[in-house]
N, CA, C and O of each residue as an XYZ file, in Angstrom:
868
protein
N      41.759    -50.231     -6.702
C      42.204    -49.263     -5.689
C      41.740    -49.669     -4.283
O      42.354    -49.689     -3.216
N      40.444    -49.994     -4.602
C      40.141    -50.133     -2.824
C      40.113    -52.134     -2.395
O      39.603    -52.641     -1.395
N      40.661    -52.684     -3.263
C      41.552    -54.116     -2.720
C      42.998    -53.627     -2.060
O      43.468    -54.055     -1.006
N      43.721    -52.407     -3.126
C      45.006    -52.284     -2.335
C      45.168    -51.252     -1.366
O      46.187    -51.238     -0.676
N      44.122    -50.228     -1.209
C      44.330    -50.403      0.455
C      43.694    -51.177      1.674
O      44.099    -50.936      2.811
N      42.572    -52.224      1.416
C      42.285    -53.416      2.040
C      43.500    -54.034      2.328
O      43.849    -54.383      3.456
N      44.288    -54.196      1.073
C      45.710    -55.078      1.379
C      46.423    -54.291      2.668
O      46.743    -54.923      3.675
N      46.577    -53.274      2.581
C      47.516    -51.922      3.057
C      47.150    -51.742      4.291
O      48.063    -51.588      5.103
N      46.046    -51.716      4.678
C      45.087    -52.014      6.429
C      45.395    -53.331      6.673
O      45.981    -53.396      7.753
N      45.255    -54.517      6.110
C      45.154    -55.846      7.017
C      46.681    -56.007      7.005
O      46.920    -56.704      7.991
N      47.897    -55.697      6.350
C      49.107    -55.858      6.578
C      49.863    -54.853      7.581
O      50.965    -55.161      8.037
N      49.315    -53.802      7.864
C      49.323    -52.750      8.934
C      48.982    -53.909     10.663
O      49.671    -54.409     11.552
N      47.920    -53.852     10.392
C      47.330    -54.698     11.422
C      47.765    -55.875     11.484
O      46.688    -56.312     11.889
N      48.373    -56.739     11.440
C      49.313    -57.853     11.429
C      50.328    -57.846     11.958
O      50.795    -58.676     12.737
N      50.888    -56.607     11.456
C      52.323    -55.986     11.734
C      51.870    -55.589     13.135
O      52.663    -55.910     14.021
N      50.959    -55.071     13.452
C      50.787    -54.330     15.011
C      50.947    -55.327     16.059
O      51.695    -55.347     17.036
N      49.868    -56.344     15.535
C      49.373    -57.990     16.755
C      51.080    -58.649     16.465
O      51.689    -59.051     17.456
N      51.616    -58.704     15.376
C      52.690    -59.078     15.303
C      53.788    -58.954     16.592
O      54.236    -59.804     17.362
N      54.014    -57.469     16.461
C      54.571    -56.662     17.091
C      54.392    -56.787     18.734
O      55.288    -56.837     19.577
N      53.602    -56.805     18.842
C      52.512    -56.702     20.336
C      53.133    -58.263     20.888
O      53.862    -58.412     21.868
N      52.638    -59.333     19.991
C      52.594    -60.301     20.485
C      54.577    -60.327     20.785
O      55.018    -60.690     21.876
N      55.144    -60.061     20.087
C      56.729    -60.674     19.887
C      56.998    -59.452     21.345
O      58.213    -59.573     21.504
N      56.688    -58.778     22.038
C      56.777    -57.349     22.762
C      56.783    -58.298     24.104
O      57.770    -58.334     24.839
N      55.414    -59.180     24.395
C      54.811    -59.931     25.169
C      55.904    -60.643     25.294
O      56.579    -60.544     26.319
N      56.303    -61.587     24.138
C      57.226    -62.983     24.420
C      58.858    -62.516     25.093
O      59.662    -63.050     25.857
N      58.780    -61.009     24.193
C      60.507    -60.280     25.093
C      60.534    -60.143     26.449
O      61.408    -60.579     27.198
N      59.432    -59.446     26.787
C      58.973    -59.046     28.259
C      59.221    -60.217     29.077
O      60.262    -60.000     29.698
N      58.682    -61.524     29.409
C      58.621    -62.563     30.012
C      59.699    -63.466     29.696
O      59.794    -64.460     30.417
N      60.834    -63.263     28.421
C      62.099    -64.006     28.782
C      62.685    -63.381     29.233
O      63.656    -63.983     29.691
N      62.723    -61.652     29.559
C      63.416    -60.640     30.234
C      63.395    -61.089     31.723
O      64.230    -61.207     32.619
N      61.782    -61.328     31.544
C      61.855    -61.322     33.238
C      62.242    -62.435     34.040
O      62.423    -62.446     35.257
N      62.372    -63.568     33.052
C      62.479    -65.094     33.309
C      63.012    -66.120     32.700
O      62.369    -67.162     32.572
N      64.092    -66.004     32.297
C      65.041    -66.835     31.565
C      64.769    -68.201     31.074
O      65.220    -68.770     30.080
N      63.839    -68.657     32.081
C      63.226    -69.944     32.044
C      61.742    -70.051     32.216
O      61.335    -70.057     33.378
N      60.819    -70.142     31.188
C      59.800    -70.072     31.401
C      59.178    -71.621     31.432
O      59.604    -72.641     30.892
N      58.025    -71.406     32.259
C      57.308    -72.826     32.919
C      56.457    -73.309     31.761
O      56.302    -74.526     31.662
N      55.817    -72.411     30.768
C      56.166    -73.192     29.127
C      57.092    -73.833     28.936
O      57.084    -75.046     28.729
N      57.914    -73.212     28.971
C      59.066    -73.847     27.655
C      59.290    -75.120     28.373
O      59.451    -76.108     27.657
N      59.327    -75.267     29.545
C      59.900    -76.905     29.975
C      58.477    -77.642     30.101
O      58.753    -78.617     30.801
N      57.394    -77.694     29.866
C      55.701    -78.311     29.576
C      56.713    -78.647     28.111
O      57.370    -79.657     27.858
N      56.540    -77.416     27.326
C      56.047    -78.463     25.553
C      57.614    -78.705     25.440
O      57.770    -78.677     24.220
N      58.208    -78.810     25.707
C      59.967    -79.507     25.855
C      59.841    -80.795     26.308
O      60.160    -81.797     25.669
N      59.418    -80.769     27.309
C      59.123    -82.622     28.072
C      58.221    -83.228     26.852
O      58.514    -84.331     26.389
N      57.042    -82.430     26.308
C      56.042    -83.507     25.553
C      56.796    -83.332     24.212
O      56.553    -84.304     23.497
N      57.656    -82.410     23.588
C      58.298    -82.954     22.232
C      59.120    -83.982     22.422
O      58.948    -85.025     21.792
N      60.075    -83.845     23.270
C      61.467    -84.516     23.341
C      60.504    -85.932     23.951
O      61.046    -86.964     23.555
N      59.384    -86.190     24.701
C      59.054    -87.559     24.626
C      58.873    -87.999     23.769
O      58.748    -89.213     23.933
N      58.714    -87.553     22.309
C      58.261    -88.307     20.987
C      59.684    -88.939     20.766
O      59.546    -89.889     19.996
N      61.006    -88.781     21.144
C      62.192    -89.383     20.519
C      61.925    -90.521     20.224
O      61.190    -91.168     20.969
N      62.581    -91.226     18.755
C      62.443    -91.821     18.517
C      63.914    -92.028     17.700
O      64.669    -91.059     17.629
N      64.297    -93.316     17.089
C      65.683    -93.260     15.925
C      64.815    -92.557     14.467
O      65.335    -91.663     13.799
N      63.541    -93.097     14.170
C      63.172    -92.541     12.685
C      62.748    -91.262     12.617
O      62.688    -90.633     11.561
N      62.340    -90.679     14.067
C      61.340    -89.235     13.930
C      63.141    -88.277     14.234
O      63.277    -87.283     13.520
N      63.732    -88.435     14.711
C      64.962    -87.497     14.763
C      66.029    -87.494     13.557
O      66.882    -86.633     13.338
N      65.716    -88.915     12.678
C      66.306    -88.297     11.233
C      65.297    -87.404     10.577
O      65.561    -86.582      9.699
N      64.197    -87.628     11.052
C      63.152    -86.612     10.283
C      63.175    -85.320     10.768
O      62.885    -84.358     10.056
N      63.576    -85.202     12.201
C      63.667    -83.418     12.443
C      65.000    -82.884     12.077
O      65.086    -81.698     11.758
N      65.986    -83.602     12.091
C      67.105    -83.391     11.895
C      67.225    -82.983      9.960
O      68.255    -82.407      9.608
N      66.432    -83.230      9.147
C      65.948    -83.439      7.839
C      65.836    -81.617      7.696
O      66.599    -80.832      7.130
N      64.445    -81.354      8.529
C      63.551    -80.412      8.451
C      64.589    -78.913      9.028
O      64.682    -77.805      8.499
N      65.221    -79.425     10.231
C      66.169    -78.845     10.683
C      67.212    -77.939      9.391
O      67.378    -76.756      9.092
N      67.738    -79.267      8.898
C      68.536    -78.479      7.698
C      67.529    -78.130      6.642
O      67.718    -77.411      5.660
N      66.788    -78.548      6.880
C      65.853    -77.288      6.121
C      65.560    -75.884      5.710
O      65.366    -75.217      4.694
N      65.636    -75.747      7.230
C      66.052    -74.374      7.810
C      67.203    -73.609      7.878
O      67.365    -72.524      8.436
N      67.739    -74.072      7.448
C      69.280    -73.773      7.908
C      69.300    -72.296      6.841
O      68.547    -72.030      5.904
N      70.451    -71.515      7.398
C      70.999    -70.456      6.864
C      71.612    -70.832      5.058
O      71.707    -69.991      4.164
N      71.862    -71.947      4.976
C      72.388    -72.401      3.784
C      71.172    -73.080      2.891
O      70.988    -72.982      1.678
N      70.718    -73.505      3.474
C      69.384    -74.143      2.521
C      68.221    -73.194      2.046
O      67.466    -73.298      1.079
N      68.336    -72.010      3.265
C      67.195    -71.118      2.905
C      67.974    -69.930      1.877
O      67.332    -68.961      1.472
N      69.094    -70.089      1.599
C      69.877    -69.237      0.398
C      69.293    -70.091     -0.794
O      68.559    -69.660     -1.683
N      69.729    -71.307     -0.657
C      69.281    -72.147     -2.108
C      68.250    -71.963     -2.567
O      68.123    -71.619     -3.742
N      67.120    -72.172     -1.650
C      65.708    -72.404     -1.595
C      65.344    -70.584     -2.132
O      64.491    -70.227     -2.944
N      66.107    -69.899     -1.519
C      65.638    -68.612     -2.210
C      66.175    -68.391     -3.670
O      65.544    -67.896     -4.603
N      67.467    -68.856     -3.680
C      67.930    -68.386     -5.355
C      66.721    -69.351     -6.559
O      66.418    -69.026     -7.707
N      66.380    -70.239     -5.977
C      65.506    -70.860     -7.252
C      63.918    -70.357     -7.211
O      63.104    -70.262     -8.129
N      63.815    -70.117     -6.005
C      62.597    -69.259     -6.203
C      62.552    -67.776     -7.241
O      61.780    -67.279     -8.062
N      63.541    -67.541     -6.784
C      64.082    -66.071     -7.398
C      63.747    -66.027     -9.301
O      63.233    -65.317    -10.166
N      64.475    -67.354     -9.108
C      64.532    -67.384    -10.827
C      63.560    -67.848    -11.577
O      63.470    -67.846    -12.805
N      62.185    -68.606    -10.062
C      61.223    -68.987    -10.756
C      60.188    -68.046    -11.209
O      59.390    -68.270    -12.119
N      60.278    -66.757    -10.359
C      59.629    -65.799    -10.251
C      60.083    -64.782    -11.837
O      59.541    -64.026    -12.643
N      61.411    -65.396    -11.558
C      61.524    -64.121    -12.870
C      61.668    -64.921    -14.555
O      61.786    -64.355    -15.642
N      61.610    -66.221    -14.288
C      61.397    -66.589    -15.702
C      59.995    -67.103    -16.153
O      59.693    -66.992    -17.341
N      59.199    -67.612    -15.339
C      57.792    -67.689    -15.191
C      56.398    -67.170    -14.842
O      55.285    -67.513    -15.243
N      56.848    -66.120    -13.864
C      55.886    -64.982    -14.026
C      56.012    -63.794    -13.658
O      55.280    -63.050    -13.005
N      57.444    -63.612    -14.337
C      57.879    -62.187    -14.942
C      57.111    -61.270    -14.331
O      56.226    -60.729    -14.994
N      57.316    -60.894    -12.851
C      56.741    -60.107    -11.954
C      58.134    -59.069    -11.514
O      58.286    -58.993    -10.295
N      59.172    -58.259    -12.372
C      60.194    -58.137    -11.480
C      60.045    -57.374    -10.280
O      61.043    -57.438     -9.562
N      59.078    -56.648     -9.823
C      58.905    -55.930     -9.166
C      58.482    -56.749     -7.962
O      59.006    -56.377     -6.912
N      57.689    -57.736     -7.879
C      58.020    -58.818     -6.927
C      59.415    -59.532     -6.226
O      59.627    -59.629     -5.017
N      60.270    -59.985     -7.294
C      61.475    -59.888     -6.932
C      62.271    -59.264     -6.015
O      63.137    -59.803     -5.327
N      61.863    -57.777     -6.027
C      62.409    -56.921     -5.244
C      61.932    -56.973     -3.557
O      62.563    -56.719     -2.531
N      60.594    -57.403     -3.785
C      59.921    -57.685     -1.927
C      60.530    -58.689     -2.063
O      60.994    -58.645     -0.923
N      61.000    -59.690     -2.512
C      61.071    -61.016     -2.197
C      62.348    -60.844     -1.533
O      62.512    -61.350     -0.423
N      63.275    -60.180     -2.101
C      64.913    -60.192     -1.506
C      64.663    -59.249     -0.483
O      65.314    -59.489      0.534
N      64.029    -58.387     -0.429
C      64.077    -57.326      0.920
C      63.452    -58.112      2.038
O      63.373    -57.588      3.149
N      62.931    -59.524      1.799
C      61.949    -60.077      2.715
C      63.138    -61.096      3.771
O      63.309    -61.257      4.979
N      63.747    -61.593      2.539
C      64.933    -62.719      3.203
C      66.150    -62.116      3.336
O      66.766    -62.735      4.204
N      66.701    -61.354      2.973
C      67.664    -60.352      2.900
C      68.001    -59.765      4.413
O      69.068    -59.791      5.025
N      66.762    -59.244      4.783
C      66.372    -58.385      5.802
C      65.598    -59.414      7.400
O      65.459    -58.923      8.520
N      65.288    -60.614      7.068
C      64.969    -61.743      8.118
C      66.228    -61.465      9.236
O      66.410    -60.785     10.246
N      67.136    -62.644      8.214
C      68.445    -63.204      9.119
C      69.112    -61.609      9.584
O      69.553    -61.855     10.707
N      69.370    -60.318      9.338
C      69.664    -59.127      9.581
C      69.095    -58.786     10.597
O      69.843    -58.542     11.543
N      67.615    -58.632     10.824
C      66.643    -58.419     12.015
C      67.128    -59.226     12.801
O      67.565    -58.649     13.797
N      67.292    -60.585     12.828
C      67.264    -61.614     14.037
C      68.727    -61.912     14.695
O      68.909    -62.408     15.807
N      69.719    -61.507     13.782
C      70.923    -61.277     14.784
C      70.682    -60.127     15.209
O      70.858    -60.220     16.424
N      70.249    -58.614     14.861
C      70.468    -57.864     15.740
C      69.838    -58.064     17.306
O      70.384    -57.929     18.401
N      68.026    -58.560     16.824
C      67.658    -58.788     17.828
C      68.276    -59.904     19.278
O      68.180    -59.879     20.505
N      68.954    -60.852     18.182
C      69.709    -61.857     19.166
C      71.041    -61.206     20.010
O      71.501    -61.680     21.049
N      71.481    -60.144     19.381
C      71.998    -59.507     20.368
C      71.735    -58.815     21.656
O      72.423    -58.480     22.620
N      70.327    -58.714     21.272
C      69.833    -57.385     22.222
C      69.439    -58.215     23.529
O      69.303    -57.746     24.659
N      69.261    -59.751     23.077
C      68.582    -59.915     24.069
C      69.766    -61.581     24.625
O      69.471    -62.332     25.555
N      70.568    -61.673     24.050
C      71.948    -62.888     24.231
C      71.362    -63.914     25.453
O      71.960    -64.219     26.484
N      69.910    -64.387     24.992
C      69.807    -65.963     25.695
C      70.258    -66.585     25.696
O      69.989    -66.913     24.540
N      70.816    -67.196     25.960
C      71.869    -68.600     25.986
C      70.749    -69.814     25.672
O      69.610    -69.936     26.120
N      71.258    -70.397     25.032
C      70.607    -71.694     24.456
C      69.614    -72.903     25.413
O      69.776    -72.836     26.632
N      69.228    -73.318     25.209
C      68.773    -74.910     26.203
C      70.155    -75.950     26.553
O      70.815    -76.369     25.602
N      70.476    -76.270     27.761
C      70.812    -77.279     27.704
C      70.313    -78.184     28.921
O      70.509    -78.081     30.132
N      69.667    -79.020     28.233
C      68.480    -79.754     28.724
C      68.746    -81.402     28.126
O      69.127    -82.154     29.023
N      68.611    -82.004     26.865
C      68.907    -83.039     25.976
C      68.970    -82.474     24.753
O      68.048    -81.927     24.149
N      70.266    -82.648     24.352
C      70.561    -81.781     22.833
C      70.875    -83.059     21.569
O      71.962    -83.607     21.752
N      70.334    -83.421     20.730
C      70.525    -83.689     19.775
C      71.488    -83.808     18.455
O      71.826    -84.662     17.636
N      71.731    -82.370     18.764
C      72.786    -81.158     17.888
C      73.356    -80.552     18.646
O      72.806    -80.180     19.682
N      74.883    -80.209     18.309
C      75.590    -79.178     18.929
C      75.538    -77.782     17.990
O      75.583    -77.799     16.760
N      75.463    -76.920     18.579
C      75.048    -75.429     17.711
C      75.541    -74.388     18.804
O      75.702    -74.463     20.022
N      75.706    -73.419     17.891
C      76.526    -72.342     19.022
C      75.398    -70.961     18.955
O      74.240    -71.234     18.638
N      75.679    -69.787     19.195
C      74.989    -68.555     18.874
C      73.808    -67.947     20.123
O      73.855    -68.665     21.122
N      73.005    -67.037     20.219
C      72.424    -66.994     21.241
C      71.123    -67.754     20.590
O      71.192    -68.264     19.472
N      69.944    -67.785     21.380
C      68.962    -68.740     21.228
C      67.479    -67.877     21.262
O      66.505    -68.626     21.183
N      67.146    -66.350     21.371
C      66.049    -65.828     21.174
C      66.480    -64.852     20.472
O      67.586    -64.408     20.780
N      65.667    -64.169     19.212
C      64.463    -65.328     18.701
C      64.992    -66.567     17.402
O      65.846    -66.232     16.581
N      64.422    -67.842     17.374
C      64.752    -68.723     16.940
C      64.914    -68.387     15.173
O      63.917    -68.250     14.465
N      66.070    -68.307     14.735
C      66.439    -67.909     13.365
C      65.600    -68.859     12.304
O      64.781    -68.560     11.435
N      66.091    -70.006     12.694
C      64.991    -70.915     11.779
C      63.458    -70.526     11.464
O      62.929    -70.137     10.422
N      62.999    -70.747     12.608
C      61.602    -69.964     12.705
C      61.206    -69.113     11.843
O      60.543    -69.232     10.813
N      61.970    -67.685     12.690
C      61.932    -66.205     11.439
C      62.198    -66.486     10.518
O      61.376    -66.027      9.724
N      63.602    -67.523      9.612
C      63.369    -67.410      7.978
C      62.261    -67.915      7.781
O      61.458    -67.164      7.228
N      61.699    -69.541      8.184
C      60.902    -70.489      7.881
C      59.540    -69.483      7.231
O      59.078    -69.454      6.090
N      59.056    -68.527      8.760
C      57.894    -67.789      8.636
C      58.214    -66.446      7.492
O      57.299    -65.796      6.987
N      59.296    -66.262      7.287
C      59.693    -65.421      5.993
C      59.710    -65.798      4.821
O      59.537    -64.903      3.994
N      59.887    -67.013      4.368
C      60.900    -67.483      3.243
C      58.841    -68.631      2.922
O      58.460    -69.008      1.814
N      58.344    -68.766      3.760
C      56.686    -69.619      3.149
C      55.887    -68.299      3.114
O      55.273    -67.988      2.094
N      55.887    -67.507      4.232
C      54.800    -66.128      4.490
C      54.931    -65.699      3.106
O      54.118    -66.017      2.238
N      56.121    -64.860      2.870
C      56.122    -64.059      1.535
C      56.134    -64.905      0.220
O      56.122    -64.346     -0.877
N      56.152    -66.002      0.327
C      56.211    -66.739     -1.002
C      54.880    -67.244     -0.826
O      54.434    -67.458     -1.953
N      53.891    -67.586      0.199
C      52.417    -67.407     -0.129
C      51.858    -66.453     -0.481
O      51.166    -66.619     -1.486
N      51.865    -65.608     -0.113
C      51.667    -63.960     -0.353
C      51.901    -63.701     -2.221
O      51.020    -63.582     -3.072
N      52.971    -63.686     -2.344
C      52.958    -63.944     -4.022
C      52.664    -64.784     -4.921
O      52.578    -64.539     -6.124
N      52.452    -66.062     -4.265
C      51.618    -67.453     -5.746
C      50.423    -66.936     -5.388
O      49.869    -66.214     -6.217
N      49.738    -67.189     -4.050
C      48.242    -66.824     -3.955
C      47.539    -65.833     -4.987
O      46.482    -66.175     -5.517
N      48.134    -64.598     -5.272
C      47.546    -64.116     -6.414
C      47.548    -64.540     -8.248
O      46.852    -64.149     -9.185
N      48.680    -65.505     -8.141
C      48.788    -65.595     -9.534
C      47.979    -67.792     -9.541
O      48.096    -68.614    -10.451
N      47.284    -67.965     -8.176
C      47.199    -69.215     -8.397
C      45.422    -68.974     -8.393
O      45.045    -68.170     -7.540
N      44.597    -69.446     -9.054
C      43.225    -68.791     -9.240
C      42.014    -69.910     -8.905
O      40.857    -69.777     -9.303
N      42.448    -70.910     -8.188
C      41.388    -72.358     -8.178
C      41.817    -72.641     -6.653
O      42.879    -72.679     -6.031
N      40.343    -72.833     -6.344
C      40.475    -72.349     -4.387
C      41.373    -73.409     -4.137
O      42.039    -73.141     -3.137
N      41.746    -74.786     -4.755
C      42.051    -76.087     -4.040
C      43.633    -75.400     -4.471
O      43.812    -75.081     -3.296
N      44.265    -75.157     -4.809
C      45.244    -74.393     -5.258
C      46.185    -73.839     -3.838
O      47.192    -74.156     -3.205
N      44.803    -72.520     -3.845
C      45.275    -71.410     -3.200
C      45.404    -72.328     -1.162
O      46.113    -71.902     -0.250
N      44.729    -73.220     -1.119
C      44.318    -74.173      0.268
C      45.620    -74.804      0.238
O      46.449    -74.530      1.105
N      45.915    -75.790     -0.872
C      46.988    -76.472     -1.099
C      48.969    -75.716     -1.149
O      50.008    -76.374     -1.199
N      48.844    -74.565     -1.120
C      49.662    -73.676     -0.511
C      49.483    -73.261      0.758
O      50.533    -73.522      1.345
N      48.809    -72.816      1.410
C      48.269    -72.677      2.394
C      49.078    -73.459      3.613
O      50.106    -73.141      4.211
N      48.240    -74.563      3.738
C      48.545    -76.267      4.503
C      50.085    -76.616      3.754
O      50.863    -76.865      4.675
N      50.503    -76.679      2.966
C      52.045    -76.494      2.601
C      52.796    -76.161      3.664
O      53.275    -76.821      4.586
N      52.829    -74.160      3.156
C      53.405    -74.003      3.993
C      53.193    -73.366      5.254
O      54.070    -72.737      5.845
N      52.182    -73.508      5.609
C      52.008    -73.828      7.493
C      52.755    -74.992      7.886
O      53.541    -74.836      8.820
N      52.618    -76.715      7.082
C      53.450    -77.168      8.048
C      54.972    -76.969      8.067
O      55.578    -77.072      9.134
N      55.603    -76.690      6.930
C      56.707    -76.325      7.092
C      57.276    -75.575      7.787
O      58.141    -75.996      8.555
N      56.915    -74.098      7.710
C      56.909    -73.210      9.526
C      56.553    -74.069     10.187
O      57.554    -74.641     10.619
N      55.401    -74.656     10.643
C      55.803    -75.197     11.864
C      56.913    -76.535     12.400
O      57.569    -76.775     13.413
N      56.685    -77.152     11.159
C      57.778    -78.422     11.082
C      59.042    -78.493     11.193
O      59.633    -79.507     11.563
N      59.772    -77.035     10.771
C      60.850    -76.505     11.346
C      61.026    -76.264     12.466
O      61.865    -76.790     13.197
N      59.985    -75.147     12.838
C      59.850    -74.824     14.390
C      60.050    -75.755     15.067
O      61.113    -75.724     15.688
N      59.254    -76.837     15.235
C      59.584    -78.094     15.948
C      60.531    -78.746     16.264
O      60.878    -79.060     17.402
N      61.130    -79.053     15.034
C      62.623    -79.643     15.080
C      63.576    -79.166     15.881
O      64.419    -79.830     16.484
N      63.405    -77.754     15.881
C      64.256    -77.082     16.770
C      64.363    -77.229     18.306
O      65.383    -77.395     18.975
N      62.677    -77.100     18.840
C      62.390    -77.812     20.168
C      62.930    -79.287     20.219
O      63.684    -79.685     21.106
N      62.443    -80.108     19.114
C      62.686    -81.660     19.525
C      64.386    -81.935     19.708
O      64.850    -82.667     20.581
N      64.989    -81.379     18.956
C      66.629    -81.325     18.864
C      67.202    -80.568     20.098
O      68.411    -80.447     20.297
N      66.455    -80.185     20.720
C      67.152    -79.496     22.215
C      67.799    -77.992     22.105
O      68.217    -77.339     23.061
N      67.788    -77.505     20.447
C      68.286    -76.329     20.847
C      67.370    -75.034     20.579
O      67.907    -74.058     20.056
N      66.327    -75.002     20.838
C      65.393    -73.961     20.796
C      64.188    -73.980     22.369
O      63.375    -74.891     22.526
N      64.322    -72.895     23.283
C      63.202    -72.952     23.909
C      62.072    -73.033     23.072
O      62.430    -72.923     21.900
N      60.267    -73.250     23.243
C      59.122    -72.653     22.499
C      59.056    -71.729     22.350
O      58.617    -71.329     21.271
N      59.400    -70.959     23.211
C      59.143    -69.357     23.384
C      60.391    -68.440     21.893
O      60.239    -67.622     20.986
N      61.454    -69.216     22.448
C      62.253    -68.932     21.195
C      61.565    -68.992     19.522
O      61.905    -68.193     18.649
N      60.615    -70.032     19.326
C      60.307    -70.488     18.495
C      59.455    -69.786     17.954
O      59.524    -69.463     16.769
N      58.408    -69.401     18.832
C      56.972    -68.401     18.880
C      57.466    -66.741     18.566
O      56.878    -65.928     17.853
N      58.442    -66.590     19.164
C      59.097    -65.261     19.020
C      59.862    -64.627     17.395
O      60.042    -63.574     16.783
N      60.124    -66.168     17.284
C      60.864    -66.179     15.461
C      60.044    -65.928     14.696
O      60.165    -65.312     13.637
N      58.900    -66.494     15.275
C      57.613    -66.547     14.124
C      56.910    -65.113     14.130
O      56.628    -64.463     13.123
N      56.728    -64.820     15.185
C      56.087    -63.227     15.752
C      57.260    -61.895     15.105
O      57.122    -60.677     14.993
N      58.193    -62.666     14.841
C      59.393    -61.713     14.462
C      59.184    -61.432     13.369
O      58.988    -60.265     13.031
N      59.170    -62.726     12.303
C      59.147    -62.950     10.974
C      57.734    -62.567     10.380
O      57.795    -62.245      9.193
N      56.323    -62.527     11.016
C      55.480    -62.284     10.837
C      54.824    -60.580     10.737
O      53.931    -60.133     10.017
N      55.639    -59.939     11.722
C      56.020    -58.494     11.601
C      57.283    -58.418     10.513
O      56.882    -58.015      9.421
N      58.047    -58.572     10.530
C      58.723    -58.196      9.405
C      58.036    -58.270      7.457
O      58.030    -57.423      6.564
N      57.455    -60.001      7.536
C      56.720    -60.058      6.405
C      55.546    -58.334      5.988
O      55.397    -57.603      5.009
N      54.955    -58.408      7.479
C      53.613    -57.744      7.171
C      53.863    -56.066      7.060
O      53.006    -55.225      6.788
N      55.405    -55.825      7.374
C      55.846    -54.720      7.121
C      56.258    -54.390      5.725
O      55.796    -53.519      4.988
N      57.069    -55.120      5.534
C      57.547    -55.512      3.987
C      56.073    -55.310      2.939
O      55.676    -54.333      2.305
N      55.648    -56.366      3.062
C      54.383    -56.272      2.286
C      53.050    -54.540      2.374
O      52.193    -54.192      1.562
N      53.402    -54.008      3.472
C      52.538    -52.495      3.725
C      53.497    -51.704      2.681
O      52.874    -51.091      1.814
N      54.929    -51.618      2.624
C      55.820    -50.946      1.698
C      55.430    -50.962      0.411
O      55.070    -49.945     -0.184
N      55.477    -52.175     -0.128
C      55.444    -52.582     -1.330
C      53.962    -52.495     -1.451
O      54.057    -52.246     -2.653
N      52.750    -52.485     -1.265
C      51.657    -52.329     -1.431
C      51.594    -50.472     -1.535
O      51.587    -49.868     -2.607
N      51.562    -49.950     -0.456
C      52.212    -48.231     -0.587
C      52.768    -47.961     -1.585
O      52.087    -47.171     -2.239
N      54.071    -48.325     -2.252
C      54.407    -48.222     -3.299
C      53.745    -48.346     -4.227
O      53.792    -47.331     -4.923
N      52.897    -49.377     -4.759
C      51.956    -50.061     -5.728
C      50.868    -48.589     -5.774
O      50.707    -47.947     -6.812
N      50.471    -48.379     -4.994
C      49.167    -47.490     -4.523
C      49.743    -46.084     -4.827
O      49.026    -45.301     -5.450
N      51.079    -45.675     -4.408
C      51.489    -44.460     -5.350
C      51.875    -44.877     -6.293
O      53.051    -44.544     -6.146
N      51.851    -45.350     -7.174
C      52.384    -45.720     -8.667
C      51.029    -45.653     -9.364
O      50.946    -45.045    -10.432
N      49.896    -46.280     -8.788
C      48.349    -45.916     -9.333
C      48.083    -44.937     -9.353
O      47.578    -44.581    -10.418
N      48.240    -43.749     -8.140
C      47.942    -42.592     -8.520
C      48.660    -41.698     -9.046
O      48.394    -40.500     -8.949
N      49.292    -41.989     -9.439
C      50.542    -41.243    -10.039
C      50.096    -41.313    -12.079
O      49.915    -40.439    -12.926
N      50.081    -43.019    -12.103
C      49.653    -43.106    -13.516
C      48.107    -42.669    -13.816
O      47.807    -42.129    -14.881
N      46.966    -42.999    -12.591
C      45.253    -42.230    -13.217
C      45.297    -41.066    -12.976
O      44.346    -40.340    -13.267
């Protein structure tokens, strides 16, 4: 009982700094379309070009993609439910990715940045805050750490997920800067997006869990 409302406070509080922080990053592309960030770590990614490192972001890129992160979710889906028969996990898991790409067009409406064009890599259409890749990336590793971590029980394990998928959020993120079509700020904002959404998701489903305990003692 008192791990799951520990859980239920630190996913509250996540969700807040989450929130706060993604509040911050709206405010200052509101006020400034072009921020004196975004063209600093833009000059120092896009100097790494290279022919071998841009098949590699371009790799990571479709990584991200709206189509890969469907795949990448249906086999998770089924790994979850034929291997550790959690179905009730299942259910955060689809409300987690389900509900990402949903949040981030609305928000991309609200706020219709227009893209970088600076040196583009890729041609891509759509508005450009907050960075979709990002938000699934930080959705689709966040909540799928969140669920092995408990069923994985040997610290080198639980580390070795961890460092996973951090670089992948960020390795996506990147790609997006290095390929020309993501400001940072775009990028930081996906993540701040996706990071409130995870930590909301997860307060539900923990709430839930916590009336279902007292309900059954």
């Amino acid at each position: 009982m008192m791990k799951l409302k520990l859980q239920l406070m630190i996913a509250f509080i996540v969700s807040v700094f989450a929130l706060i922080g993604f509040s911050f990053m709206a405010f200052a592309v509101s006020a400034n379309d072009y921020l004196k960030f975004d063209s600093e770590v833009i000059s120092v990614v896009q100097g790494w070009e290279s022919p071998i490192l841009t098949g590699i972001m371009k790799f990571f890129t479709y990584i991200g993609s709206t189509g890969s992160i469907i795949i990448l979710s249906l086999f998770i889906l089924i790994f979850l439910y034929k291997v550790l028969k959690h179905r009730l996990e299942l259910v955060l898991f689809i409300a987690v990715m389900a509900g990402s790409p949903l949040l981030n067009a609305v928000v991309k409406l609200c706020f219709q940045r227009t893209r970088p064009d600076l040196h583009r890599l890729i041609e891509i259409g759509g508005y450009s805050f907050p960075s979709g890749h990002a938000m699934n990336a930080m959705s689709l590793y966040g909540i799928l750490t969140f669920l092995l971590w408990r069923h994985i029980k040997v610290k080198w394990g639980r580390m070795l997920l961890i460092v996973m998928s951090t670089l992948m959020i960020l390795t996506i993120g990147i790609s997006r800067i290095y390929l020309g079509v993501h400001y940072p700020s775009d990028i930081i904002a996906g993540y701040l997006a996706g990071g409130f959404w995870i930590a909301m998701s997860i307060w539900f489903f923990q709430r839930y869990q916590d009336r279902r305990q007292d309900k059954s003692g």
